[in-house]
C-alpha positions as a printed NumPy array, in Angstrom:
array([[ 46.962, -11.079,  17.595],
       [ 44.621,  -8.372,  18.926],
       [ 43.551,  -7.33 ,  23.038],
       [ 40.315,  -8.078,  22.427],
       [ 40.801, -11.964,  21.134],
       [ 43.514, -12.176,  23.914],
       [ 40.251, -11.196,  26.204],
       [ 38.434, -13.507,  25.096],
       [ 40.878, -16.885,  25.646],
       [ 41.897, -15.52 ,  28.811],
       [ 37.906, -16.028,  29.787],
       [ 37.974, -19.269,  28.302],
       [ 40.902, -20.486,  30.025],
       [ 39.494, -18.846,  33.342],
       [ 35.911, -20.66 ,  32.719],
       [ 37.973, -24.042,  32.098],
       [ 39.522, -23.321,  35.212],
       [ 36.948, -22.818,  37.259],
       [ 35.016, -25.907,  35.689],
       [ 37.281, -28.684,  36.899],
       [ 37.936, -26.797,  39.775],
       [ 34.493, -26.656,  41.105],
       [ 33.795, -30.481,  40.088],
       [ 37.301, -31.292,  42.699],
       [ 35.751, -29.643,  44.961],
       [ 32.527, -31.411,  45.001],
       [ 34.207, -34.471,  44.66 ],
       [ 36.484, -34.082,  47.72 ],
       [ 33.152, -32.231,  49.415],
       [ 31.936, -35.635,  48.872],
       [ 34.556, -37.469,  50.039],
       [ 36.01 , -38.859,  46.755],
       [ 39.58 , -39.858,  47.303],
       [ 40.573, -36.594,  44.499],
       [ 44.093, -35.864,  46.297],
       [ 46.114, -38.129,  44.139],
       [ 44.174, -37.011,  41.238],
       [ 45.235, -33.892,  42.012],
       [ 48.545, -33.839,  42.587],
       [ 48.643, -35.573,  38.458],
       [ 47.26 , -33.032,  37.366],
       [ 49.579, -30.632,  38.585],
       [ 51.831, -32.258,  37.795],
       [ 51.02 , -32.226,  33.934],
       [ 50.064, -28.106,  34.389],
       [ 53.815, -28.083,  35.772],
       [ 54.939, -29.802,  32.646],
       [ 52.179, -27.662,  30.006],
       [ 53.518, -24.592,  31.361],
       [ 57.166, -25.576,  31.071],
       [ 56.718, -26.728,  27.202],
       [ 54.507, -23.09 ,  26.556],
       [ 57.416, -21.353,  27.747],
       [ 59.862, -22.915,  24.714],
       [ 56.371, -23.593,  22.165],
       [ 54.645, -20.403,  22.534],
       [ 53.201, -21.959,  19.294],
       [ 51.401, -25.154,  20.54 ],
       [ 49.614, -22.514,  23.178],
       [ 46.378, -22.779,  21.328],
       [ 46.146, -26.912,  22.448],
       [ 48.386, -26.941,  25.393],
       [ 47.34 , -23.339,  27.292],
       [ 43.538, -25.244,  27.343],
       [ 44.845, -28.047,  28.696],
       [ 46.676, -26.18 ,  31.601],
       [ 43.904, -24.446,  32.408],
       [ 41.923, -27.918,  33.238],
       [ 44.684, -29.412,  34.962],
       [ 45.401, -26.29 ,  37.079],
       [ 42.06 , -25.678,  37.699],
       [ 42.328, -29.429,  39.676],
       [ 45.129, -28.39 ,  41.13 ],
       [ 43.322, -24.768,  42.327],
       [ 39.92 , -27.002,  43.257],
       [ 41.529, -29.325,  45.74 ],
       [ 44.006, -26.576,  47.331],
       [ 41.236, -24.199,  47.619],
       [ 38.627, -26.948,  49.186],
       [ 41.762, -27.865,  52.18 ],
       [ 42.13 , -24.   ,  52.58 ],
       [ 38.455, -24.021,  52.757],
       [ 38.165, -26.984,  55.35 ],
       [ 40.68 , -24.985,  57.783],
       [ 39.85 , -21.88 ,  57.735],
       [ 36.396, -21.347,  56.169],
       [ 35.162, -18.717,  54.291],
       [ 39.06 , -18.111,  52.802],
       [ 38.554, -19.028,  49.316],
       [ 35.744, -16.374,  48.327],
       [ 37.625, -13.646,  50.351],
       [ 41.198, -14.576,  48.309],
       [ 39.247, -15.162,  45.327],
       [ 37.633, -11.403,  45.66 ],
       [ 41.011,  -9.865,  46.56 ],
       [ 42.8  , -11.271,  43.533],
       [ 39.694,  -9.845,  41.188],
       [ 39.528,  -6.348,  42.938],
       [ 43.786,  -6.381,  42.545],
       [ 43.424,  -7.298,  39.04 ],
       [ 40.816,  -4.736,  38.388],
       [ 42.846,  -1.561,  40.533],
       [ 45.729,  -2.715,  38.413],
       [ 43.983,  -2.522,  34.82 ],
       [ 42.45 ,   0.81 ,  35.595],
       [ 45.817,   2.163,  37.56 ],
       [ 47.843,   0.801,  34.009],
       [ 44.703,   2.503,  31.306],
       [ 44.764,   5.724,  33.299],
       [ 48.57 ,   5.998,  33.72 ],
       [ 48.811,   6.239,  37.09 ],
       [ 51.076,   2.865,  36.525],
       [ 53.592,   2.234,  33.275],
       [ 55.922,  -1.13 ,  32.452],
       [ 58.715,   1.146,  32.014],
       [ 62.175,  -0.413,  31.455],
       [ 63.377,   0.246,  35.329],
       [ 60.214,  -0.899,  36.424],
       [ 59.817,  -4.226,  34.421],
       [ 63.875,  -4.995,  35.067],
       [ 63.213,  -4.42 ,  39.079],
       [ 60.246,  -6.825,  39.158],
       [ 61.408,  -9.605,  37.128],
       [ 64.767,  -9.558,  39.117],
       [ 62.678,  -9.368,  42.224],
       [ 60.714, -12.469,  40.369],
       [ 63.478, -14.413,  39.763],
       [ 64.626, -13.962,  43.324],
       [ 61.621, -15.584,  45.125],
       [ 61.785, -18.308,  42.447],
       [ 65.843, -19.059,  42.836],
       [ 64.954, -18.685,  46.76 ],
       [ 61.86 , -21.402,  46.513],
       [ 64.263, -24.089,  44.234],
       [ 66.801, -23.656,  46.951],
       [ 64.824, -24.539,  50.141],
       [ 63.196, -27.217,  47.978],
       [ 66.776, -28.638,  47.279],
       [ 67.532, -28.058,  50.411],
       [ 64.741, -29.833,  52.028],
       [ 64.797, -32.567,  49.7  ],
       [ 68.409, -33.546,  49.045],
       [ 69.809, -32.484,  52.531],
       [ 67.004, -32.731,  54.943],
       [ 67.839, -29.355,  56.064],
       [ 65.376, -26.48 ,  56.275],
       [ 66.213, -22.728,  55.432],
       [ 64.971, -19.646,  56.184],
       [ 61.414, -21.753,  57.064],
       [ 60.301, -18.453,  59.632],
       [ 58.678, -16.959,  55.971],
       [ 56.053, -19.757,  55.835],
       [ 55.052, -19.579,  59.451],
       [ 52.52 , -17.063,  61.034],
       [ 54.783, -14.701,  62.253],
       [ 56.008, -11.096,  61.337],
       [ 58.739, -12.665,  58.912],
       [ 56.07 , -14.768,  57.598],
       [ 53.256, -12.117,  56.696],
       [ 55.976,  -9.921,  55.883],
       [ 57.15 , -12.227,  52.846],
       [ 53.704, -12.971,  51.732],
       [ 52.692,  -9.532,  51.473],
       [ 56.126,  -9.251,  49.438],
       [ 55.991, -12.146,  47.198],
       [ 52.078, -10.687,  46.993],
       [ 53.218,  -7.214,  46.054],
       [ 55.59 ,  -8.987,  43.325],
       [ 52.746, -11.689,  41.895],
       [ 50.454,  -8.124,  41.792],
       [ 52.688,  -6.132,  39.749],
       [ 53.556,  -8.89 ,  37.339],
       [ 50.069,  -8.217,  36.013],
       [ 51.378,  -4.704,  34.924],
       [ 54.242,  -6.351,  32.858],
       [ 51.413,  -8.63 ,  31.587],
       [ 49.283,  -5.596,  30.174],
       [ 52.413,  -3.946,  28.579],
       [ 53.011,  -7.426,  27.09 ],
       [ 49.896,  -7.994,  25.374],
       [ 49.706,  -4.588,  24.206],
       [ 53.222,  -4.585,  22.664],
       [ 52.707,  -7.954,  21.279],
       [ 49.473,  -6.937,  19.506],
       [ 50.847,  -3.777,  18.08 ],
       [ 53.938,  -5.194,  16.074],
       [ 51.777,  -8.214,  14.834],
       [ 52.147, -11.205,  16.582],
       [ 51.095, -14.286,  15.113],
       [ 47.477, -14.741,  16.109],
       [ 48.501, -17.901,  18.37 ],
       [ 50.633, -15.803,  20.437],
       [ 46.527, -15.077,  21.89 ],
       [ 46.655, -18.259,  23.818],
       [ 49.995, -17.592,  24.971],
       [ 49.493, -14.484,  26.022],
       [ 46.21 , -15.987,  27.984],
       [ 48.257, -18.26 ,  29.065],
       [ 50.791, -15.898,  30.909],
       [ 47.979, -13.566,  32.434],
       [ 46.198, -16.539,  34.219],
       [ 49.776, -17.958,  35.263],
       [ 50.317, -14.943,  36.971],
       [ 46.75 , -14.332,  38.663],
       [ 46.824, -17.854,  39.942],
       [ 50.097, -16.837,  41.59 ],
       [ 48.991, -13.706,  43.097],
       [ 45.473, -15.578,  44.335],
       [ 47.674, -18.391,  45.842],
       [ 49.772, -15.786,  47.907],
       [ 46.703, -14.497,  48.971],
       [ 45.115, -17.238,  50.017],
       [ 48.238, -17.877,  51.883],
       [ 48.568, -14.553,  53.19 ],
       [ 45.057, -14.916,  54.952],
       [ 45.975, -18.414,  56.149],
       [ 48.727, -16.653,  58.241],
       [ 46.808, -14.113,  59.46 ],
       [ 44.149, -16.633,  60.589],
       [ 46.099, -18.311,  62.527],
       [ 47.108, -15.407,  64.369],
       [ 43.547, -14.988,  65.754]])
């Protein structure tokens, strides 16, 4: 495993991405019935990911195949985002490459380092908003009863959490960077590329969704 080739399937994944993204969105620009198509296919990216996570080693089949499915997933979010608040997409979609970019410069230059404290208070802080998104889920679901719902409405509680969970997706990119470099300097096996492709466009999907969230909420505020 080297950076560079983990550079390189990171853009391929992204290009995938962004090719069946931009065909669901001209389909459902169109009017093609896509919506059920789409929630398949992320449905499958929900069950690609799962699998990479316990066969890092089927990453160079199965990351491709995420990236296809999610890009579906991101097409046909993106285009209702679009349809209610226009202009949304290209503004989250430039936020989330001008954070990744600050980021990668901010971790080169040092001004940022995945120390131990650092990576231990971010994945806790990780696996917090994930226990706290299965719960209301559960919740919701099983009980009919909704928690805690002020975080995904438009006021200060909401924007607050999105600018948390944000803040979180954002510095997740840091603990990718330290990954792939650590990976590549004891010799990973050369599939562990994918994977590591795999994670970085995981978590840059995450931090664009929040985004494009974040800037839903503050629309509606207008």
């Amino acid at each position: 495993m080297t950076v560079q080739g983990t550079v390189a399937k990171t853009a391929v994944l992204l290009v995938l991405a962004l090719i069946t993204g931009s065909v669901t969105w001209i389909l459902a620009r169109k009017g093609a019935p896509v919506w059920s198509f789409v929630g398949v296919a992320g449905t499958w990216a929900l069950l690609f990911g799962i699998t990479l996570l316990f066969k890092p080693q089927w990453s160079p089949v199965l990351a491709p195949l995420y990236a296809m499915m999610e890009g579906v997933t991101v097409g046909g979010a993106s285009f209702g985002f679009e349809q209610k608040y226009p202009g949304i997409v290209v503004a989250a979609a430039g936020a989330s490459a001008s954070t990744l970019a600050a980021l990668l410069f901010a971790y080169q230059s040092g001004l940022i380092r995945a120390t131990g404290l650092f990576k231990r208070v971010v994945r806790i802080a990780t696996w917090g908003i994930v226990l706290f998104a299965i719960t209301q889920i559960a919740l919701l679901f099983f009980f009919n009863v909704g928690l805690f719902l002020e975080v995904h409405g438009s006021g200060l509680i909401g924007i607050g959490f999105s600018v948390f969970v944000g803040v979180i997706a954002a510095l997740n990119l840091v603990i990718d960077f330290d990954r792939i470099e650590e990976w590549a300097r004891v010799g990973a096996p050369e599939y562990f590329e994918w994977y590591s492709a795999f994670s970085l466009m995981v978590t840059l999907l995450w931090l664009y969704f929040e985004i494009l969230r974040l800037l839903a909420k503050l629309s509606k505020r207008r």
